[in-house]
C-alpha positions in Angstrom: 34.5 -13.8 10.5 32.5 -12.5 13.3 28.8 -12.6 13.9 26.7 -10.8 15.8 25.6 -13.3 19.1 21.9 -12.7 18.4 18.7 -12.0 16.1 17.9 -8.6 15.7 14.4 -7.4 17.2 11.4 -8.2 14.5 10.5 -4.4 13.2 7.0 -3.8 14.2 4.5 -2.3 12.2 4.0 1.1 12.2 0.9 1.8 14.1 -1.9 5.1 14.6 0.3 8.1 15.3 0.5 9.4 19.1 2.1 12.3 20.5 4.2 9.7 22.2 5.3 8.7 18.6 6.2 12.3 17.2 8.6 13.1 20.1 10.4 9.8 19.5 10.5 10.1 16.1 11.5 13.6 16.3 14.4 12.7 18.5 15.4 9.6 16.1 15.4 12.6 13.7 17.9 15.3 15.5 20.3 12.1 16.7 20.0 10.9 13.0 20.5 14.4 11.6 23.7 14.9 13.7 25.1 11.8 12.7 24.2 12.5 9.0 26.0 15.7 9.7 29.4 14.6 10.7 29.7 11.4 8.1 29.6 14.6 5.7 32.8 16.0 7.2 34.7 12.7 6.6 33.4 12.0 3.4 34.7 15.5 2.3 38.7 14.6 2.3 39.7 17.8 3.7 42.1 19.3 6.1 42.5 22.7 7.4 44.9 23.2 4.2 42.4 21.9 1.8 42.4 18.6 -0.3 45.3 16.1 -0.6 47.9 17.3 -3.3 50.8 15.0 -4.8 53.8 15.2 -3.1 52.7 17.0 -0.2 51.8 15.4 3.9 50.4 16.9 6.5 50.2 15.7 10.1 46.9 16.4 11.8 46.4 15.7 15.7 44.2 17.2 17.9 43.0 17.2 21.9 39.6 17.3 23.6 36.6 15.8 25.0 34.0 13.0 24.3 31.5 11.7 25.8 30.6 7.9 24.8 27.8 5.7 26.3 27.3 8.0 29.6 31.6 8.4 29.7 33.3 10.8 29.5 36.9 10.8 27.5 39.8 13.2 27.5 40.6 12.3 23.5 43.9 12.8 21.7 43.5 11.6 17.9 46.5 11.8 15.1 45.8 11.8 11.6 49.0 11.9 9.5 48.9 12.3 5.6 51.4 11.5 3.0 51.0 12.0 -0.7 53.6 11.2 -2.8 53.2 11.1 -6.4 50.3 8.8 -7.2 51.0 7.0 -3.6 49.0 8.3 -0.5 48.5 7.0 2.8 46.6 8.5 6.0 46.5 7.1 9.3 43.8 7.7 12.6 45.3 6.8 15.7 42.6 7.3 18.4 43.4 7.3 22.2 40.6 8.0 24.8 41.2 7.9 28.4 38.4 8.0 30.8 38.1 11.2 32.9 37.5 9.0 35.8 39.4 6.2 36.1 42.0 7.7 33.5 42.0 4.2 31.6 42.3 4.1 28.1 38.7 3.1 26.2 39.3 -0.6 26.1 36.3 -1.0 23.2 39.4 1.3 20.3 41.8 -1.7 21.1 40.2 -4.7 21.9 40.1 -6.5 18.8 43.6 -7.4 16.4 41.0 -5.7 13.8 41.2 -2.5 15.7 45.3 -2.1 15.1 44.4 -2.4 11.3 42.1 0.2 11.0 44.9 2.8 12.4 45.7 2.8 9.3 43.3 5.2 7.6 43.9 4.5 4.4 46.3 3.3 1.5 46.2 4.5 -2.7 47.6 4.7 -5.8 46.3 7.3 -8.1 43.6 9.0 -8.6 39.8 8.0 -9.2 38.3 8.7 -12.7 41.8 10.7 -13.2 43.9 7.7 -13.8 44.3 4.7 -15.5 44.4 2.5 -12.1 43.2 3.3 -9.4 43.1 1.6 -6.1 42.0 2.0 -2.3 42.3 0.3 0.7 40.7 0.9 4.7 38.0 3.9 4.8 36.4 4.4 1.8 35.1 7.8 1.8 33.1 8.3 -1.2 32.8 5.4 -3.3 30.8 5.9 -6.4 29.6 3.3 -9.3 29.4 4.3 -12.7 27.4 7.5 -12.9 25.8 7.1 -9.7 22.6 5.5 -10.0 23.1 2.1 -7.5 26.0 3.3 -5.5 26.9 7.2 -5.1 29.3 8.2 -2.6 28.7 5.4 -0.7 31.0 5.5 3.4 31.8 2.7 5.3 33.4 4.5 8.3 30.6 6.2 9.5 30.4 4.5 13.0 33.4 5.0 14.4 33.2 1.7 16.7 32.2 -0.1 13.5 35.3 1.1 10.8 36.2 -0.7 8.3 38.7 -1.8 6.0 37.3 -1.9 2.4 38.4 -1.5 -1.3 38.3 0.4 -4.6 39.9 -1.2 -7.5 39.3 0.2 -10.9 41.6 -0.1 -14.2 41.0 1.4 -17.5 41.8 -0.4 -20.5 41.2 1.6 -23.2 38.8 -0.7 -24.6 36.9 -1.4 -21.7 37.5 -2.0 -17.9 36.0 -2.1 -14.7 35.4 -0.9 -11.1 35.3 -2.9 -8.0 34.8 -2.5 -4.4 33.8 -4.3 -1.1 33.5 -2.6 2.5 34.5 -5.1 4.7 37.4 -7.3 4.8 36.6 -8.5 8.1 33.6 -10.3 7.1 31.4 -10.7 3.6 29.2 -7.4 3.9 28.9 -5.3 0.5 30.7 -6.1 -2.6 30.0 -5.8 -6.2 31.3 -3.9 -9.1 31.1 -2.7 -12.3 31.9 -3.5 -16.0 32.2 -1.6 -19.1 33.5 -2.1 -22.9 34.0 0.0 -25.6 32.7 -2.3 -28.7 33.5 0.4 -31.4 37.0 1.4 -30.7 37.8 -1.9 -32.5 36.0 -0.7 -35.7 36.5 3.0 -36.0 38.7 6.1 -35.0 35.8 8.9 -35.0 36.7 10.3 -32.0 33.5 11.1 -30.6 31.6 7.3 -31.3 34.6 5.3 -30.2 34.3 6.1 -26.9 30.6 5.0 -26.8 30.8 3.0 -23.7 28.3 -0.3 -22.2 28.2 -1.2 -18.7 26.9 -3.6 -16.2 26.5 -2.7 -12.5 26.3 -6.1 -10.2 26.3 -5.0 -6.0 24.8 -7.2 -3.3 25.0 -6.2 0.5 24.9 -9.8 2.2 23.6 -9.4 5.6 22.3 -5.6 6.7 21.6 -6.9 9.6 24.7 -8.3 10.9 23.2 -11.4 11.8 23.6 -14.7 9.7 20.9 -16.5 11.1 18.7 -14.7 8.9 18.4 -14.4 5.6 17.9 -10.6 4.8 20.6 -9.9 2.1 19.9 -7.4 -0.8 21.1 -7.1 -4.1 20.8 -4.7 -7.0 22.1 -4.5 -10.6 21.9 -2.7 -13.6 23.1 -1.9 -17.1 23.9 1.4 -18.3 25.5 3.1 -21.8 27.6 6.4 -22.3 28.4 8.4 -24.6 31.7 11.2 -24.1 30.9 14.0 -26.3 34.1 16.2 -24.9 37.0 14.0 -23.6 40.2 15.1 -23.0 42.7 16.4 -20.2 41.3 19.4 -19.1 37.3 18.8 -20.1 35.1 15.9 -20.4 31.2 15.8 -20.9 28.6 12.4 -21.5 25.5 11.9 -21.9 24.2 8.7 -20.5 21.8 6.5 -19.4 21.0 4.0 -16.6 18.3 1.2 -16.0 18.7 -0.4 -12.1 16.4 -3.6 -10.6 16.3 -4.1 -6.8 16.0 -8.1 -6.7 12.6 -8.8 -4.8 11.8 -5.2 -5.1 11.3 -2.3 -7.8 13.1 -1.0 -11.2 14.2 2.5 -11.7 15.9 4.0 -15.3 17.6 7.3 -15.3 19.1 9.7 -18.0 21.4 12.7 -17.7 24.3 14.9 -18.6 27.6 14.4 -16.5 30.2 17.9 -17.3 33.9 18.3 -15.9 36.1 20.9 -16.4 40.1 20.7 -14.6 42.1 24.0 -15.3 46.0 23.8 -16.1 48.3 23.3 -12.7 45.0 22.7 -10.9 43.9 26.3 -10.9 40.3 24.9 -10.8 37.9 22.1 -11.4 34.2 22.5 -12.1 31.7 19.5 -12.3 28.2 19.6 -13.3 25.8 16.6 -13.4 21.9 16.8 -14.0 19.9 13.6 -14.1 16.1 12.7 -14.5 14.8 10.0 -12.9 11.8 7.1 -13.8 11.2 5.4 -10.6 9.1 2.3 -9.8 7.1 1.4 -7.3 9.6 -0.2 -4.2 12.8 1.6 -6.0 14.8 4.1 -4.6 17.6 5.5 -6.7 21.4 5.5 -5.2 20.2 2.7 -2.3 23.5 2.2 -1.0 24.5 5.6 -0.6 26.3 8.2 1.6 24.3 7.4 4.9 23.9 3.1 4.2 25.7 2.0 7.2 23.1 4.3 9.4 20.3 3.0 7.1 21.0 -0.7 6.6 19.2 -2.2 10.0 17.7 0.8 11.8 15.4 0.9 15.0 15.0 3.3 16.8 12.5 3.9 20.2 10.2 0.7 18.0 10.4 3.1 14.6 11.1 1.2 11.8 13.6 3.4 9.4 15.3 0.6 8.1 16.4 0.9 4.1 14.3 -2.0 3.8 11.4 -0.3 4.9 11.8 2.7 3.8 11.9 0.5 -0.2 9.1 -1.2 0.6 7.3 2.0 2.2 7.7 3.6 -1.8 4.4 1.8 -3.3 3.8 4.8 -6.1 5.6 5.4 -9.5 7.6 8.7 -9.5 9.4 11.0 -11.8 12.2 13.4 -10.0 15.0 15.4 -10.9 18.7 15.5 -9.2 21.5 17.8 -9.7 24.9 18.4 -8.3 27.6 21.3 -8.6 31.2 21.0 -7.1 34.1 23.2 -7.6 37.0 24.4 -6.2 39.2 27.8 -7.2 43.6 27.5 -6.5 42.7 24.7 -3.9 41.0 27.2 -1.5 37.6 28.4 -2.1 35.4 24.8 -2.5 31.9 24.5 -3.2 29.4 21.5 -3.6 25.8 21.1 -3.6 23.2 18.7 -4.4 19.4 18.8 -4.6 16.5 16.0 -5.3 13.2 15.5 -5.5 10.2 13.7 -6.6 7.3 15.2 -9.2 4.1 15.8 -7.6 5.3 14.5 -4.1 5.2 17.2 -1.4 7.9 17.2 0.8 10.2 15.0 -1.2 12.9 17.6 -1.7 16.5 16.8 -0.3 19.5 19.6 0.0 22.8 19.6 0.7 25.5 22.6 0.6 28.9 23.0 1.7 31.6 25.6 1.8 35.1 25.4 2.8 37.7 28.1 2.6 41.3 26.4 3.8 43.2 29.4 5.0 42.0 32.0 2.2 42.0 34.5 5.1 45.7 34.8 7.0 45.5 32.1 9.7 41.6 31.8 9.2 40.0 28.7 7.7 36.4 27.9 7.2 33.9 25.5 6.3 29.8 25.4 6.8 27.4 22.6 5.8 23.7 22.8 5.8 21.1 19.7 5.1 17.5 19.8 4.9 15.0 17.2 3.9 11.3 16.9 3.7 11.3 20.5 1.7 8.1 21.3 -0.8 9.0 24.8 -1.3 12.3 27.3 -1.3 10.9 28.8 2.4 10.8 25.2 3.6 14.9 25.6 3.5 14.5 28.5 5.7 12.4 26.5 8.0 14.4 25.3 10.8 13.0 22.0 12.1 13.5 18.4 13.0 15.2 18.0 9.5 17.7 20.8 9.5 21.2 20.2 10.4 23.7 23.2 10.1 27.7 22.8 11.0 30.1 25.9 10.9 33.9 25.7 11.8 36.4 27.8 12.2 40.0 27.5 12.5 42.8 30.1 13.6 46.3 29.0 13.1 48.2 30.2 16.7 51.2 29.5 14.9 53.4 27.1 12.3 52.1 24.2 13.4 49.1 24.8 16.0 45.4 25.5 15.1 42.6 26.3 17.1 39.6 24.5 15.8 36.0 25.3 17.2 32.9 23.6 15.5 29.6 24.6 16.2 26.7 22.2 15.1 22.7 23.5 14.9 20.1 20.6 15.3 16.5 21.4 16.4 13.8 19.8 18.6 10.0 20.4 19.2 9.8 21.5 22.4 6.0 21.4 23.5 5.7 23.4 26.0 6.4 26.2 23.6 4.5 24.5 20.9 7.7 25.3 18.7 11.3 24.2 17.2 14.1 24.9 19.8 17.9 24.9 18.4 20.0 22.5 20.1 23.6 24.1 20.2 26.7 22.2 20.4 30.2 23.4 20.8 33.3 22.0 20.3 36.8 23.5 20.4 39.8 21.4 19.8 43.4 22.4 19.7 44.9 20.5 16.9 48.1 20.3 15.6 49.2 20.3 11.4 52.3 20.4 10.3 52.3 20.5 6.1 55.6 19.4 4.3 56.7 19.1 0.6 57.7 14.8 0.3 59.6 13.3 -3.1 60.0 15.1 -6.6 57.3 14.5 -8.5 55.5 11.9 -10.5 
């Protein structure tokens, strides 16, 4: 186990605003927005050719530059993929070599930790698909029951600070469960979830057998990093479902979730969860609506897809902890979210998600994405937008502080090399101009993917 050699810095109070205050915090905001920005690109499990199939691997390397703490780094990173059957495996072999001294970044290879994490990840099957289901190193997207305490949850989102965590769930019939933890290197976030099917021992109507009870248990044991305080956070929570539609190409449940933050607020949500799959994977379409009864000091999906930015932040002395942020919620709330995903003959893919609070101006969240995996001969594309802080639809239009776009495109030079270029839009107040400037960033990369056909089949 490793600790962290000292305390962190006490959070001080937030005190009268100053202009000196808005530009940091507006600064905390486009570094935080960029960040936010590219943990959406990992989290999305996709190459240039589009998601992992069965039986399929594809190797992915690339060359370029980085610049890391004032370095600068030619980079050459290979990320291989294998699926084979319900087996996959993917591995991220980084190698940095300063542009002055032409060593290789000592800080990817100094620890026997950092040899483990080359390898990406390891599974077997396929999450809410299968049976059993299991993950090991970078979990992407982990998810909890319908969402409500952990939804899409990343631990790899510092690169310096990857780790190796776990999914584990297995499906019974009658009941079952789902379990995870981030961090083998040391006790960080681990919980799970539990469920049983009470009827399906006293009747065969096909729709009330599968009514389902769960109980959600996750605890986050030092956000910190420091174990000489005591700042750990736990949440837990029961839920019930009910499949109306369930079976191999269409499932739809109504549910319902109740969530307590220990020391802090309670939270109960209700909704409609849809999926649709098409035969030979022609499509998938998924649908999920949920209203929300929040408490004061309770924010729905805490650990979610930005934790590990959220869990212990400072930033130029502004607090923007999660912690603070819970305890800065000190009003009851109603709010709606909703999310649509789909994807058309693994090439056109859509998702998009949206949130807010009733009567709260400001309070609205967005995210869209696109991607289009070679749909065009030799051309792929993908583009994300975010936006927070929105009150009405022109607030999306509104480029500010809290706007993050990201477009890429990628032209395959031939069978096995792609040129990659990504440009990402972040904006600052500039205040000479009294306005929002855009803050451009460009990034080509030559990369190399070579996709192959592996085994025969499940």
């Amino acid at each position: 186990m490793q600790d962290t050699p000292s305390p962190p810095a006490a959070i001080p109070k937030r005190g009268p605003t100053s202009t000196s205050l808005n530009k940091q915090t507006i600064k905390f905001g486009v570094i935080v927005s960029t960040l936010l920005f590219a943990a959406h690109f990992s989290f999305a499990q996709t190459t240039f050719y589009g998601t992992m199939l069965d039986n399929q691997g594809v190797f992915m390397g690339g060359m370029g530059l980085a610049a890391i703490g004032g370095e600068t780094f030619y980079t050459i990173n290979l990320r291989p993929e294998i699926a084979v059957g319900k087996f996959g495996f993917g591995l991220d072999i980084p190698l940095r070599y300063n542009t002055q001294t032409g060593q290789i970044r000592s800080e990817d290879w100094n620890d026997t930790y950092d040899y483990f994490r080359t390898i990406r990840y390891m599974r077997y099957g396929r999450k809410q698909r299968d049976k059993f289901y299991t993950r090991a190193g970078a979990l992407d997207a982990t998810r909890l029951g319908h969402g409500f305490i952990m939804n899409y949850y990343n631990n790899s989102l510092l690169y310096d600070e990857r780790k190796i965590g776990l999914e584990l769930d297995t499906d019974f019939g009658i009941g079952g469960f789902e379990l995870m933890t981030s961090n083998f290197e040391r006790r960080e976030i681990f919980g799970g979830r539990l469920y049983y099917r009470p009827l399906q021992l006293v009747t065969n109507t096909p729709i009330i057998k599968n009514f389902a009870i769960g109980a959600t248990y996750i605890l986050d044991d030092d956000p910190d990093g420091y174990r000489g305080t005591d700042d750990g956070i736990s949440e837990f929570g029961l839920d019930a479902e009910l499949p109306i539609i369930q079976t191999e190409l269409a499932r739809l449940a109504l549910y319902g979730d109740l969530a307590k933050i220990n020391d802090f607020g309670s939270g109960q949500a209700a909704g409609v969860d849809f999926k649709l799959y098409g035969i030979g994977n022609a499509f998938e379409f998924g649908a999920q609506l949920e209203r929300r009864f929040l408490g004061k000091n309770f924010l729905p999906a805490y650990f979610g897809p930005f934790y590990e930015l959220e869990r212990n932040n400072v930033q130029n002395g502004v607090p923007s902890s999660k912690r603070a942020i819970l305890a800065a919620q000190t009003k009851e709330t109603r709010g709606t979210f909703g999310m649509l995903y789909g994807q058309v003959l693994n090439t056109l893919r859509l998702v998009g998600t949206y949130e807010r609070r009733d009567g709260i101006k400001n309070s609205g969240i967005l995210h869209v994405e696109a991607l289009l995996p070679e749909t065009v001969p030799k051309i792929a594309f993908r583009a994300m937008y975010d936006d927070k802080n929105i009150d009405t639809f022109s607030d999306v239009f509104e480029m500010d502080e809290n706007s993050a776009a990201r477009i890429g495109l990628g032209y395959k030079l031939n069978q096995f090399l792609i040129l990659y270029m990504d440009y990402i839009y972040t904006f600052r107040f500039d205040a000479n101009k009294n306005s929002y400037v855009v803050q451009k960033r460009f990034e080509p990369q030559l990369a190399l993917a070579v996709t192959f056909p592996v085994g025969g089949g499940r």
